[in-house]
N, CA and C of each residue as an Amber inpcrd file, in Angstrom:
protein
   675
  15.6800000 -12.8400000  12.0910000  14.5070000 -12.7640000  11.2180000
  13.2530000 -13.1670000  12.0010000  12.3160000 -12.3350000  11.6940000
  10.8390000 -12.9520000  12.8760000   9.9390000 -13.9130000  12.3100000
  10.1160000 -14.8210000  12.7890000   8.6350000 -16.0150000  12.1340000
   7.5160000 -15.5410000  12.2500000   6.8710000 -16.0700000  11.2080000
   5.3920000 -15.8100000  10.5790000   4.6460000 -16.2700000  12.2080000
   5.0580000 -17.1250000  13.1340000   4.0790000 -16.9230000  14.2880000
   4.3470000 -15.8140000  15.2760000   5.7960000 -15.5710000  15.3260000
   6.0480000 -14.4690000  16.2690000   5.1370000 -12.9150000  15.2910000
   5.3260000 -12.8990000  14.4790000   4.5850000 -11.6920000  13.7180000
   2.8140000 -12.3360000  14.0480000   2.5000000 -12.7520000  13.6960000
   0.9040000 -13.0000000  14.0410000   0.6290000 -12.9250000  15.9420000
   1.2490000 -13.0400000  16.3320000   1.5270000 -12.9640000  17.9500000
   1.7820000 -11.6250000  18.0520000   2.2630000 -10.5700000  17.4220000
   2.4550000  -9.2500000  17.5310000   1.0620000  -8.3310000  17.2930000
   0.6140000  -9.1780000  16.2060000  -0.3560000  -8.4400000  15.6330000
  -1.6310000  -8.6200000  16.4650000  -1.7850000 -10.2780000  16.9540000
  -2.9300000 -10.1430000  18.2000000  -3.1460000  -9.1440000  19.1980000
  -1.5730000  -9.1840000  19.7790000  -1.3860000  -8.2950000  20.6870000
  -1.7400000  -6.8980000  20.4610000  -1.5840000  -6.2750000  19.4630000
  -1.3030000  -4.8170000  18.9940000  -3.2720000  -4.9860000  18.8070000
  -4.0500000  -5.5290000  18.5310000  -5.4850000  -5.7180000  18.1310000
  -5.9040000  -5.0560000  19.9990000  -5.3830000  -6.3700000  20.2590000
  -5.8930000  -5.9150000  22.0540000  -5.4280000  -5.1030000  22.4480000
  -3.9580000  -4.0360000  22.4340000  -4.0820000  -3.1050000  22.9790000
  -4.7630000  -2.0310000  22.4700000  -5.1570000  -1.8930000  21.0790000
  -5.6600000  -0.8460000  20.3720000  -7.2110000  -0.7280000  21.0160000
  -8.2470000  -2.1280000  21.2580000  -9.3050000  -2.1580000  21.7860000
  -9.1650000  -1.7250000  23.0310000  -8.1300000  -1.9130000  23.9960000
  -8.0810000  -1.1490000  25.4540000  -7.9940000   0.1140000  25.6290000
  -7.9380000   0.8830000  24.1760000  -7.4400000   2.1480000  24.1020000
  -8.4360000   2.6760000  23.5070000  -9.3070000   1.7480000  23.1530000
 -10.5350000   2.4420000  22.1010000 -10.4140000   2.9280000  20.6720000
  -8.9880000   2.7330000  20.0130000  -8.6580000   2.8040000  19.1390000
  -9.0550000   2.1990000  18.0270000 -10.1380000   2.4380000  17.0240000
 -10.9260000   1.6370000  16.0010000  -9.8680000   1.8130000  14.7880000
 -10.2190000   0.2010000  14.3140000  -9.4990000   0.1310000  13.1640000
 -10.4620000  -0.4240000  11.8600000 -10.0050000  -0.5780000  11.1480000
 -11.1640000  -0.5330000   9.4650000 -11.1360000  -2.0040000   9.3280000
 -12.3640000  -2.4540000   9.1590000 -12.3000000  -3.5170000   8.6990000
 -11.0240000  -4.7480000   8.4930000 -10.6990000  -3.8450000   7.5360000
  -9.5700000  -4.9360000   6.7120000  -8.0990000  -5.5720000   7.5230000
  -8.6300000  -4.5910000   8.5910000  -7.4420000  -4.7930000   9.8650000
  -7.2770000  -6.5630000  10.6160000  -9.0140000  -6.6840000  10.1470000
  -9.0460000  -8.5890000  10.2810000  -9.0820000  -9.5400000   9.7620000
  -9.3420000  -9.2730000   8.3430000  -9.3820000 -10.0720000   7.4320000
  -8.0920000 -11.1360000   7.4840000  -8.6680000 -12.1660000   7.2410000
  -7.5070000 -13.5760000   7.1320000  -7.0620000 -14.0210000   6.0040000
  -6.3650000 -14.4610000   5.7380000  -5.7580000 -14.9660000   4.2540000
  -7.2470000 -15.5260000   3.5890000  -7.8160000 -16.1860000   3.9830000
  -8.9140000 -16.8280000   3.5880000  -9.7940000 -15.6460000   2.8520000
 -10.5160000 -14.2910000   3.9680000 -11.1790000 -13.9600000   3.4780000
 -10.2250000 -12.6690000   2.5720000  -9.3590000 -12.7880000   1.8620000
  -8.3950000 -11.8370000   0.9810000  -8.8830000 -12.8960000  -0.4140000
  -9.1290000 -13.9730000  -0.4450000  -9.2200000 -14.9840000  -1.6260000
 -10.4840000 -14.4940000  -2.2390000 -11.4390000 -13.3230000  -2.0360000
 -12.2590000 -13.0000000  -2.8080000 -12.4250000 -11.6710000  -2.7510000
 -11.6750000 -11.2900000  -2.5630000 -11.6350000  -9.5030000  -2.6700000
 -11.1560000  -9.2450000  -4.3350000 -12.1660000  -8.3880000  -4.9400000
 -11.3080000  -7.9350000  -6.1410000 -11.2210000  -6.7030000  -6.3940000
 -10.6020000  -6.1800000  -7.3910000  -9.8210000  -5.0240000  -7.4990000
 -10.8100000  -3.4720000  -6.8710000 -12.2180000  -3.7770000  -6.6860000
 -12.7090000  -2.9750000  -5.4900000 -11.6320000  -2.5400000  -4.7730000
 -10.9630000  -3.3550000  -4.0080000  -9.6730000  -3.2710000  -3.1510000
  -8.5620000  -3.0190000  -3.2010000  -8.6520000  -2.1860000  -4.2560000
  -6.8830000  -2.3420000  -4.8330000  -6.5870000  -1.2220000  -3.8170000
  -6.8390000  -0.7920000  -3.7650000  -6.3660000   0.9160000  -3.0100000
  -5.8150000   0.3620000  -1.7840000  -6.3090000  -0.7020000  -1.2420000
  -5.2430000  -1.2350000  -0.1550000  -4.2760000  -1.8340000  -0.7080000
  -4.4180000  -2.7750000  -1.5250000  -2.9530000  -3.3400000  -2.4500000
  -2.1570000  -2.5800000  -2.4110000  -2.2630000  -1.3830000  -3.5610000
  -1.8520000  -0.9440000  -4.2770000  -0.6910000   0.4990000  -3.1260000
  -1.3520000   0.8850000  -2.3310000  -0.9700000   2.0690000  -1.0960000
  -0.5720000   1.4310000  -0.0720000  -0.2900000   0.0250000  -0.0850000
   0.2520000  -0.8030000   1.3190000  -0.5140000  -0.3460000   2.3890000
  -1.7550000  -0.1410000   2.4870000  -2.0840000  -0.2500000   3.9110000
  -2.0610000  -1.4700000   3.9330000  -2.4820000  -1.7670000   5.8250000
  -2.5370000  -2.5930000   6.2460000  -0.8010000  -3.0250000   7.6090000
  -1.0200000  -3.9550000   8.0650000  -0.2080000  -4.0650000   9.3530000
   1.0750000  -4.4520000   8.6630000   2.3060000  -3.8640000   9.0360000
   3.5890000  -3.6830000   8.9740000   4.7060000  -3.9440000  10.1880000
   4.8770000  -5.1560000  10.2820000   6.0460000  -5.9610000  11.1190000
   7.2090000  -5.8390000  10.8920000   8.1840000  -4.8410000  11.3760000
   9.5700000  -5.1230000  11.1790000  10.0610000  -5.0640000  12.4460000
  11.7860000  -5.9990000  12.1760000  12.6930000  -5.7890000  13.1940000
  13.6510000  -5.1400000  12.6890000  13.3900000  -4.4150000  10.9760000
  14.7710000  -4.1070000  10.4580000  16.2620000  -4.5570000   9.8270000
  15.5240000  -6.5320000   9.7560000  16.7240000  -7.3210000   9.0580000
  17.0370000  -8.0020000  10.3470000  17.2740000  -7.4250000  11.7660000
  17.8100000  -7.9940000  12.5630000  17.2470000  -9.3470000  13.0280000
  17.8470000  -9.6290000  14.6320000  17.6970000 -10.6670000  15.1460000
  16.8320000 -10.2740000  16.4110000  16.6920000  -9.0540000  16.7670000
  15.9040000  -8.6050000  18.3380000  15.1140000  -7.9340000  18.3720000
  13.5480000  -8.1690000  17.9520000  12.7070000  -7.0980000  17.9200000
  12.0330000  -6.3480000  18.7810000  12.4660000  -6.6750000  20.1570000
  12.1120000  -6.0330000  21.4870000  13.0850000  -4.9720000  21.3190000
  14.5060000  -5.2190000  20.8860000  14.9680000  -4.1280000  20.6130000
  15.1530000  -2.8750000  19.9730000  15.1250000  -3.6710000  18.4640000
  15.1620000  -2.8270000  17.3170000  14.1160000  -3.6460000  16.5100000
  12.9280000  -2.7690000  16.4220000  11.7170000  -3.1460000  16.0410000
  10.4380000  -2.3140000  15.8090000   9.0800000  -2.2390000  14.6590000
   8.2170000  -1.4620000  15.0320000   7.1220000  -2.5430000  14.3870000
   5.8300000  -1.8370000  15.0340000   4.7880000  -2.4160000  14.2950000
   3.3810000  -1.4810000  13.9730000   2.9880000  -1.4410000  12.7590000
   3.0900000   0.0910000  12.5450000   1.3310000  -0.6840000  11.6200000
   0.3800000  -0.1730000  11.5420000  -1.1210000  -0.2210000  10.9320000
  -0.9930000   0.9790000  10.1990000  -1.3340000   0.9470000   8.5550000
  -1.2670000   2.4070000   7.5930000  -2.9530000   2.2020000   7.5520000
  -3.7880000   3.1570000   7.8490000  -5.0280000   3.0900000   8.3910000
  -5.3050000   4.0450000   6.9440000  -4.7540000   5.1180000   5.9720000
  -5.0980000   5.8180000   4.8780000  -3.4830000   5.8140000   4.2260000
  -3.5250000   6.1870000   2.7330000  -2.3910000   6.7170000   2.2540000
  -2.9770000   6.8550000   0.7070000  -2.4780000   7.8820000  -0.0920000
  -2.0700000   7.7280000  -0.9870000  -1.3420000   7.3860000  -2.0830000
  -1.3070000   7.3690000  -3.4790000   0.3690000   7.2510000  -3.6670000
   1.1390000   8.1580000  -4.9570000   1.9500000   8.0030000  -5.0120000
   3.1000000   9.0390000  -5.7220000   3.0330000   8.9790000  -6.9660000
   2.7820000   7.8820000  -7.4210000   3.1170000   7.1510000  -8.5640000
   1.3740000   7.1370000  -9.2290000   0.3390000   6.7260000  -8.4570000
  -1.4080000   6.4210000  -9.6450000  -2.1390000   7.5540000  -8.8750000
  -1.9950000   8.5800000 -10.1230000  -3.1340000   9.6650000  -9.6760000
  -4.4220000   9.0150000  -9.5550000  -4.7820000   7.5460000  -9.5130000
  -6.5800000   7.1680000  -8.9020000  -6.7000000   8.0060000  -7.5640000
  -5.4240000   7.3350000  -6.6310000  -5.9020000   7.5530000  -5.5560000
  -5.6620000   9.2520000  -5.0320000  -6.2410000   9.8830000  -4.7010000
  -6.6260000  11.3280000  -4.3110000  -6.1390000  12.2180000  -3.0770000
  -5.8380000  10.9280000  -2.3220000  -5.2690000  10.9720000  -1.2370000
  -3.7850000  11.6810000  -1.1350000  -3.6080000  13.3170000  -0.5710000
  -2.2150000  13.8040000  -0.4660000  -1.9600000  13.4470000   1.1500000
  -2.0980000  12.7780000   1.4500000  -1.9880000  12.2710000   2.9050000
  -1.3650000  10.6430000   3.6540000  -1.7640000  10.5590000   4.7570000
  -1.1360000   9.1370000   5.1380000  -1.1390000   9.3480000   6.9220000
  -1.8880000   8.1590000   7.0700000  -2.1730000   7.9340000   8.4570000
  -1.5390000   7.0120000   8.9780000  -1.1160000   6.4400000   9.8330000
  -0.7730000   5.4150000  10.2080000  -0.8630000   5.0790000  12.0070000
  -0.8210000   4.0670000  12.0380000  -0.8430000   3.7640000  13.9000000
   0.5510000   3.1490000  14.0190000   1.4290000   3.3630000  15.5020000
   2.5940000   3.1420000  15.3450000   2.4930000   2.4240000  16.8520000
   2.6700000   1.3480000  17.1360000   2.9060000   0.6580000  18.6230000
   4.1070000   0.4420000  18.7330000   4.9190000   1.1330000  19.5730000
   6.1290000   0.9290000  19.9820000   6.5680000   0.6510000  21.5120000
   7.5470000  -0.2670000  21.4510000   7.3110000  -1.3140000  22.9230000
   8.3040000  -0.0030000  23.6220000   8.4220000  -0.2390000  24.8610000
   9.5770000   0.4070000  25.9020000  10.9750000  -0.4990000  25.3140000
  11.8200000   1.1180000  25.1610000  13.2520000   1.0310000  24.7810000
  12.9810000   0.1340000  23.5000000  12.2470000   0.1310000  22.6660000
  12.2940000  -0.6360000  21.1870000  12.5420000   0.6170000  20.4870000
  13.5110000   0.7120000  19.6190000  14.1650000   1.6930000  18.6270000
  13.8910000   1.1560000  17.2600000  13.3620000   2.5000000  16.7160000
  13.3240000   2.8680000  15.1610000  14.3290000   3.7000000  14.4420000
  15.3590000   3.3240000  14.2340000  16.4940000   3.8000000  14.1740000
  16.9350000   4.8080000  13.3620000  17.9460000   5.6030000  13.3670000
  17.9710000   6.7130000  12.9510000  17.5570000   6.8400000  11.0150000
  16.4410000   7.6510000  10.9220000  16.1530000   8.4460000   9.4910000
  15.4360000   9.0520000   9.0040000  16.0550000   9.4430000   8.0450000
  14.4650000  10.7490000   7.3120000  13.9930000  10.1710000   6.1160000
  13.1400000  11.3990000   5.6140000  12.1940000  11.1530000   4.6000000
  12.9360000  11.7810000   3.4730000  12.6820000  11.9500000   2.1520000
  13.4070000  12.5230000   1.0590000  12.3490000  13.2410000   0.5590000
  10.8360000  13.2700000   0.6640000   9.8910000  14.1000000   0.3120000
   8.7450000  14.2250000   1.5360000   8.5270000  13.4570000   2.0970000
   7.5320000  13.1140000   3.0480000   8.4130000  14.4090000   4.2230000
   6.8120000  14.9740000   4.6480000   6.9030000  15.6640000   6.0590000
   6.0050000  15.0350000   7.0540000   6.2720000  14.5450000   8.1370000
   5.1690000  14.3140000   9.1420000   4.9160000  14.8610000  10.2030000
   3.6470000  14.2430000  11.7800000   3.6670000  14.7160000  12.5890000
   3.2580000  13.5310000  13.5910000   4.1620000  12.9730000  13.9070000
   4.3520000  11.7750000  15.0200000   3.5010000  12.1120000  16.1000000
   2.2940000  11.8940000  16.5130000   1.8390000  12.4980000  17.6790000
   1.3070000  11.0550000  18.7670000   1.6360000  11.4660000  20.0650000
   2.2520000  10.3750000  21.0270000   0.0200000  10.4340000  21.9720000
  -0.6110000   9.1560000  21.0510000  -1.8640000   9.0420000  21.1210000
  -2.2880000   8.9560000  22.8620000  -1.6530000   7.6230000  23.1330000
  -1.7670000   7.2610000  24.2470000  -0.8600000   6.3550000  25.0280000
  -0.9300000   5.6470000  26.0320000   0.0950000   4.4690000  26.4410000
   1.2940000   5.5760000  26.9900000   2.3200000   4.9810000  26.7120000
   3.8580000   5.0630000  27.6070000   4.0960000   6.8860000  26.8560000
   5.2270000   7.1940000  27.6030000   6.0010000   8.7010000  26.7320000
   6.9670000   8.2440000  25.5930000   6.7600000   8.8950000  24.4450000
   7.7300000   8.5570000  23.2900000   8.8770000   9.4590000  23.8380000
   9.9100000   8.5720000  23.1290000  11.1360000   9.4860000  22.9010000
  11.4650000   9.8570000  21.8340000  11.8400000  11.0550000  21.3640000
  12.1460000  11.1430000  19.8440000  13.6340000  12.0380000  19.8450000
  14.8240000  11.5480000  19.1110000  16.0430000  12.0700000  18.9510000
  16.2060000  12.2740000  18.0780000  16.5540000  13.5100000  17.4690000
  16.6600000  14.6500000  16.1250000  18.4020000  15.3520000  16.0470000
  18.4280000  15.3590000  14.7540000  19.5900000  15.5790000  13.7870000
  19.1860000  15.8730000  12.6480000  20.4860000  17.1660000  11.9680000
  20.1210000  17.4500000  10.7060000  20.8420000  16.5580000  10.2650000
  20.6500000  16.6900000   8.8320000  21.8680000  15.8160000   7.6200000
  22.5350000  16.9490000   7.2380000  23.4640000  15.9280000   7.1680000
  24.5590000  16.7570000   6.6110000  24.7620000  16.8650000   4.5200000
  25.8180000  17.1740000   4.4790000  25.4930000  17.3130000   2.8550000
  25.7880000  15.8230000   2.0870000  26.3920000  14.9850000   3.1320000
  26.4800000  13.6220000   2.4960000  25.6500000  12.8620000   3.4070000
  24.2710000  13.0500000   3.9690000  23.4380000  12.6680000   4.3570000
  23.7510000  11.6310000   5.6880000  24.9290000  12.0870000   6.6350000
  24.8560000  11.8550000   7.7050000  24.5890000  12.7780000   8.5840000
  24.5200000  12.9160000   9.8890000  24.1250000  13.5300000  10.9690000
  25.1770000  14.7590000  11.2950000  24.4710000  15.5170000  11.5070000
  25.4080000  17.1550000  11.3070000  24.8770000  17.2640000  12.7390000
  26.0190000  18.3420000  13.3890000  26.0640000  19.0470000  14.5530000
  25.7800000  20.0790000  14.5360000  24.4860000  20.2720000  13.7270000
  24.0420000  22.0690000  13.4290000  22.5660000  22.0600000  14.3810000
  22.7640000  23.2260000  14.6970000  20.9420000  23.3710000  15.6070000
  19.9730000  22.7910000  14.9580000  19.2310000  22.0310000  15.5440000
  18.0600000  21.5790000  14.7160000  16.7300000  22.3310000  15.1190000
  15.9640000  22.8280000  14.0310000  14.7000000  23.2640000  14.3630000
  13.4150000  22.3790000  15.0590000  13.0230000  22.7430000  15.9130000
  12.0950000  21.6270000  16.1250000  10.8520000  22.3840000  16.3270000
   9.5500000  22.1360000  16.2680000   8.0150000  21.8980000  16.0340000
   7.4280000  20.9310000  16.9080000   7.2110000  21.8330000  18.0730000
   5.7720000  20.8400000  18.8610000   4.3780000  21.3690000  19.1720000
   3.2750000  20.9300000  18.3310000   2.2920000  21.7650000  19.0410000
   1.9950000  23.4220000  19.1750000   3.0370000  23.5190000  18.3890000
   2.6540000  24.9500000  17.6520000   3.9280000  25.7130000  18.3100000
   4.6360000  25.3500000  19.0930000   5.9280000  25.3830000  19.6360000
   6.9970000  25.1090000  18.8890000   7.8180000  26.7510000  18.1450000
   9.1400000  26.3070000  17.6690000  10.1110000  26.9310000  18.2520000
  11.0450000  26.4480000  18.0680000  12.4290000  26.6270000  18.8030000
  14.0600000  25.7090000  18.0960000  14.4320000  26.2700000  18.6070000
  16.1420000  25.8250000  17.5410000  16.7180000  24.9450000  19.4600000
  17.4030000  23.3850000  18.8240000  17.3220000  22.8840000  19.9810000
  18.8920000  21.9560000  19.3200000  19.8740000  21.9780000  20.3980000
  21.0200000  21.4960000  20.0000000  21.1750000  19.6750000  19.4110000
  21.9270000  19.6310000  18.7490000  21.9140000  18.3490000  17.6220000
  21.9540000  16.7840000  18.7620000  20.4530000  16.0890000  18.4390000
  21.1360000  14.5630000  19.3330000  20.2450000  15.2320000  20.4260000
  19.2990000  16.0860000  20.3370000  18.4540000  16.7250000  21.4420000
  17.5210000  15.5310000  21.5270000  17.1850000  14.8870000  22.5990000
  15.7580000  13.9080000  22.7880000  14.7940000  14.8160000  23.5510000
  13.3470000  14.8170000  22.6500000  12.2660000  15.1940000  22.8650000
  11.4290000  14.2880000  23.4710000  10.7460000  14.6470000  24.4080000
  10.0430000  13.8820000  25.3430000   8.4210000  13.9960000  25.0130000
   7.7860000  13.2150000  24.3210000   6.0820000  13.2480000  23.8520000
   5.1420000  13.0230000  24.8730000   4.4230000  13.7790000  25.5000000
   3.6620000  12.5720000  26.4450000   2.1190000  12.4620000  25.7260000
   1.4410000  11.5140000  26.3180000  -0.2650000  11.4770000  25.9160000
  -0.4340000  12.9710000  25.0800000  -1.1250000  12.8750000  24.0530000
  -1.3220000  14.2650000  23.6560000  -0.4730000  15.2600000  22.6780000
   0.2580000  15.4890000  22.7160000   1.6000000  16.1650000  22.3700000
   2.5750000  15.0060000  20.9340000   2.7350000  16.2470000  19.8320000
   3.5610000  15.5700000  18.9260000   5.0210000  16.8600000  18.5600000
   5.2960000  15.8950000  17.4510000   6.3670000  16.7440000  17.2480000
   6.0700000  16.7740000  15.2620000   6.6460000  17.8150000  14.8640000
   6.5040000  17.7970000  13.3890000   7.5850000  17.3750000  13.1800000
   8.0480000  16.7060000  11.9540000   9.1370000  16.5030000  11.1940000
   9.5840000  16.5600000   9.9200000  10.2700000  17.6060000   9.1240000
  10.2120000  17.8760000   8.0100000  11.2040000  16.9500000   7.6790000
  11.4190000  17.2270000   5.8860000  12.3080000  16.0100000   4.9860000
  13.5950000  16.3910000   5.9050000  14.5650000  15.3610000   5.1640000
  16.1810000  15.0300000   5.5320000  16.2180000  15.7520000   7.0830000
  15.1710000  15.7720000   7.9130000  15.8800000  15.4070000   9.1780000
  15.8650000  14.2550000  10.0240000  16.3930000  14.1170000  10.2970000
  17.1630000  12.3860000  11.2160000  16.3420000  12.2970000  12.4650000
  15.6810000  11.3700000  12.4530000  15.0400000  11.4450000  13.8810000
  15.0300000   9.9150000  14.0850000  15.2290000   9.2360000  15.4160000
  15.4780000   7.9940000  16.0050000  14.2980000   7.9950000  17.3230000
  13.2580000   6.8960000  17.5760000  12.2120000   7.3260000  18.5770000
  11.9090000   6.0520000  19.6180000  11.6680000   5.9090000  20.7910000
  11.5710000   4.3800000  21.3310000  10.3310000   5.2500000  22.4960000
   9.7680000   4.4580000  23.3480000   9.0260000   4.5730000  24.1900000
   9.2830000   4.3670000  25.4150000   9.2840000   5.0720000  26.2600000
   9.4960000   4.9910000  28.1490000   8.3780000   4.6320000  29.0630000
   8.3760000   3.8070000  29.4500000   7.2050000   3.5510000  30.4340000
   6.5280000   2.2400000  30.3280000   6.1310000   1.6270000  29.1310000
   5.7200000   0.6590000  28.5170000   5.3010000   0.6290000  27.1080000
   4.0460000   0.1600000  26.4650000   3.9320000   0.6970000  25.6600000
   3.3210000   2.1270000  24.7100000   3.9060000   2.7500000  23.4420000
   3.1660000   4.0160000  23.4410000   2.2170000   3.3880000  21.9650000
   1.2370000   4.3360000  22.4680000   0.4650000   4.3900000  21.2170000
   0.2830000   5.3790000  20.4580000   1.1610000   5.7190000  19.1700000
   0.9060000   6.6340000  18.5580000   0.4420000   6.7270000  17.2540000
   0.4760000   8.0190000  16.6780000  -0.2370000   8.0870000  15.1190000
   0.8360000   8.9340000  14.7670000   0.8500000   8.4900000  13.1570000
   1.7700000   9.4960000  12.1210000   0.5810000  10.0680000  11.1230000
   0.6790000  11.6020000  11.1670000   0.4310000  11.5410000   9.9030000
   0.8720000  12.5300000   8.9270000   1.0440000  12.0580000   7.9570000
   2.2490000  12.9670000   6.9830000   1.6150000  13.0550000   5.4020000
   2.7910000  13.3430000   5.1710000   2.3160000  13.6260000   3.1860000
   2.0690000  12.0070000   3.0020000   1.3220000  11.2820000   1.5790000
   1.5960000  10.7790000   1.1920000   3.3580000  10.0510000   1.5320000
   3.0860000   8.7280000   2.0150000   3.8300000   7.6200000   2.0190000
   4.3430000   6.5160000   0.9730000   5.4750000   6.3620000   1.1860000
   6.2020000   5.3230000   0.3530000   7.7070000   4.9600000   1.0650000
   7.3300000   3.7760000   1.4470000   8.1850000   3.0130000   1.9670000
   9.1860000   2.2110000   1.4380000   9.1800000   2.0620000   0.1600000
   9.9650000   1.9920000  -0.9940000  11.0730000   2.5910000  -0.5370000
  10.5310000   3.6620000  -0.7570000  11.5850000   4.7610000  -1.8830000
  11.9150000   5.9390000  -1.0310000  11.6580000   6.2070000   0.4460000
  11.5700000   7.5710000   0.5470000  12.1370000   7.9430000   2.0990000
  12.1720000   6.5760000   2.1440000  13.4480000   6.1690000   3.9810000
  14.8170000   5.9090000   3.4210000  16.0350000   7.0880000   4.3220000
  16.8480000   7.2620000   4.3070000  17.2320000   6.7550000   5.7120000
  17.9460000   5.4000000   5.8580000  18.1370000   4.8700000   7.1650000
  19.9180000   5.0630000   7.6490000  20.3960000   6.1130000   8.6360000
  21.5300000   6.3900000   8.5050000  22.2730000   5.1890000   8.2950000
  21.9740000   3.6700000   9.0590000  22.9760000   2.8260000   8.4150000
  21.7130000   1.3900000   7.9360000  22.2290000   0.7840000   7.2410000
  21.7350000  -0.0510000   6.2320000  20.5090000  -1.0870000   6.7490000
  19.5130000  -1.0890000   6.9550000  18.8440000  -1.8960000   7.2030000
  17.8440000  -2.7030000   6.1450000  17.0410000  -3.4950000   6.9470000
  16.0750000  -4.0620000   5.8510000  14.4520000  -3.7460000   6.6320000
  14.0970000  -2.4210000   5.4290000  12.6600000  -2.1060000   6.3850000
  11.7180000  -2.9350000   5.7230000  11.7320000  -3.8690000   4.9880000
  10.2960000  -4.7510000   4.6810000  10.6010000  -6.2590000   4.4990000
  11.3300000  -6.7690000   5.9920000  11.6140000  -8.4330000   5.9470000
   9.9630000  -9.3890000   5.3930000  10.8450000 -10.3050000   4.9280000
   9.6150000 -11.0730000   4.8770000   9.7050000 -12.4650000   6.0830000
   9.0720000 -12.3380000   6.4820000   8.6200000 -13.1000000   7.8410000
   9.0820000 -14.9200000   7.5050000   9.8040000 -15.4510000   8.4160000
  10.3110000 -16.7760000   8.1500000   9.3960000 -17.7370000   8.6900000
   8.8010000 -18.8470000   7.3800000   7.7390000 -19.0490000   7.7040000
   7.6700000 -20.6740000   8.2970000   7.1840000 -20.5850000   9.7140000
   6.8830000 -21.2660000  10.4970000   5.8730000 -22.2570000  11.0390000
   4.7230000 -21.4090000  10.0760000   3.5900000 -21.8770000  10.0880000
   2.6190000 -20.9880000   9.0080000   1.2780000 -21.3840000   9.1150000
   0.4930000 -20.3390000   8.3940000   0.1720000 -19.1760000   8.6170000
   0.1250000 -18.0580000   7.9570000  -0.4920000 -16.8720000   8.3210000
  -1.7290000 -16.8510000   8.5960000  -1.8910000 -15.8040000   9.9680000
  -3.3710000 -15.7100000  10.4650000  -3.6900000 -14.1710000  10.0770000
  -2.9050000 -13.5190000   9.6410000  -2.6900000 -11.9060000   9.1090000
  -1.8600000 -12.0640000   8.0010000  -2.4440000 -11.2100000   6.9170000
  -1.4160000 -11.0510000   6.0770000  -0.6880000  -9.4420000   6.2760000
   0.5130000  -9.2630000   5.7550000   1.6070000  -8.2320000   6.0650000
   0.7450000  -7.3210000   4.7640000   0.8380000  -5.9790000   5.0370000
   0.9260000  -4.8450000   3.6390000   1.8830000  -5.5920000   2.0470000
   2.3890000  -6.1160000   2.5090000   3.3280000  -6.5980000   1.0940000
   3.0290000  -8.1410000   0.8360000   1.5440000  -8.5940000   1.4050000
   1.8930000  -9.9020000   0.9310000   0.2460000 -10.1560000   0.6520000
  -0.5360000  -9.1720000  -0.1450000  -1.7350000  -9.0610000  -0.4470000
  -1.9860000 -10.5640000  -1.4310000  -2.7460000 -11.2080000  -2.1450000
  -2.4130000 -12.0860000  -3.4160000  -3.5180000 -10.1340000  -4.4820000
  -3.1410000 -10.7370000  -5.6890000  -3.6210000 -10.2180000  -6.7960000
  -5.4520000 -10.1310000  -7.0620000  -6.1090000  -9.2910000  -7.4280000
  -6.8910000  -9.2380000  -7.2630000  -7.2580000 -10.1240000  -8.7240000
  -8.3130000 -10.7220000  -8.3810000  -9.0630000 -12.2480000  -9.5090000
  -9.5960000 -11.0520000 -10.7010000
């Protein structure tokens, strides 16, 4: 489980590499617990659509290993026609050899595109009819590039270059080189409800707390006054 300082230590980090990259983020990307104590429902649209910075290791114990840390920079949602938004942005920092482990979406289509930093790796599978990994050709989408590419195929992203990904296909992704900096952006997001993880994880730990938060997580907004 990651302590509330190792997660605030992630998130510094991920601040400074995004500024080395020139990568601007919104405001709310700094806000401290402190200044969240007077935000009101003006703000719900971040509440309410989970933006904001997203720390997982996935339940585990090794987040160099199996780990992501992921900024939702726009989204809509499924559920309150307020928000207008059929979309969803996100920033995705993924360390070298850190795995996001195998899964798909159940409505969501995206397009993982590999911004800057290290080469992504991305490994693709269909589902099968009981929603494990089938040995059938998988279609793949890069850059306007399609082609039918054998099952457990790893796609290589560099600077520039993404890959599309439609529902129920299986895709597993880590980074070569150091770190990558990439962007998702897809239909409307929900992290709830809409990750199919081939085996059981926990995608929204809550951080074991060690000390105080200097960031708050997407899921740990307080209520608007």
């Amino acid at each position: 489980m990651l302590k509330r300082s190792e997660v605030d230590h992630y998130i510094d980090d991920a601040i400074a590499f995004c500024r080395n990259y020139h990568f601007g983020l919104p405001p709310f990307a700094y806000w401290s617990p402190r200044d969240w104590e007077d935000k009101g429902p003006e703000y719900n649209e971040i509440r309410d659509c989970m933006l904001g910075w997203d720390v997982t290791d996935y339940g585990g114990s090794d987040y160099a290993r199996l780990g992501l840390l992921l900024f939702t920079l726009r989204n809509g949602s499924l559920e309150n026609t307020r928000y207008v938004k059929s979309y969803c942005q996100k920033l995705l920092l993924i360390g070298e050899n850190q795995y996001t482990p195998y899964h798909f979406h159940f409505q969501k289509s995206e397009d993982i595109i590999c911004q800057a930093g290290a080469d992504l790796l991305v490994q693709v599978y269909n589902s099968d009819p009981q929603e494990r990994l089938a040995e059938t050709p998988v279609p793949v989408m890069t850059d306007g590039y399609w082609r039918e590419v054998l099952a457990g195929t790893v796609i290589r992203l560099r600077p520039g270059e993404s890959i599309t990904l439609p529902p129920y296909q299986y895709h597993q992704f880590w980074a070569e080189g150091g770190m990558s900096l990439t962007v998702e952006v897809s239909a409307v997001n929900d992290d709830r409800t809409d990750n199919r993880f081939l085996e059981e994880v926990v995608r929204l730990p809550k951080p074991q707390a060690d000390e105080e938060p200097l960031h708050l997580l997407c899921t740990e907004y307080p209520p608007a006054l």
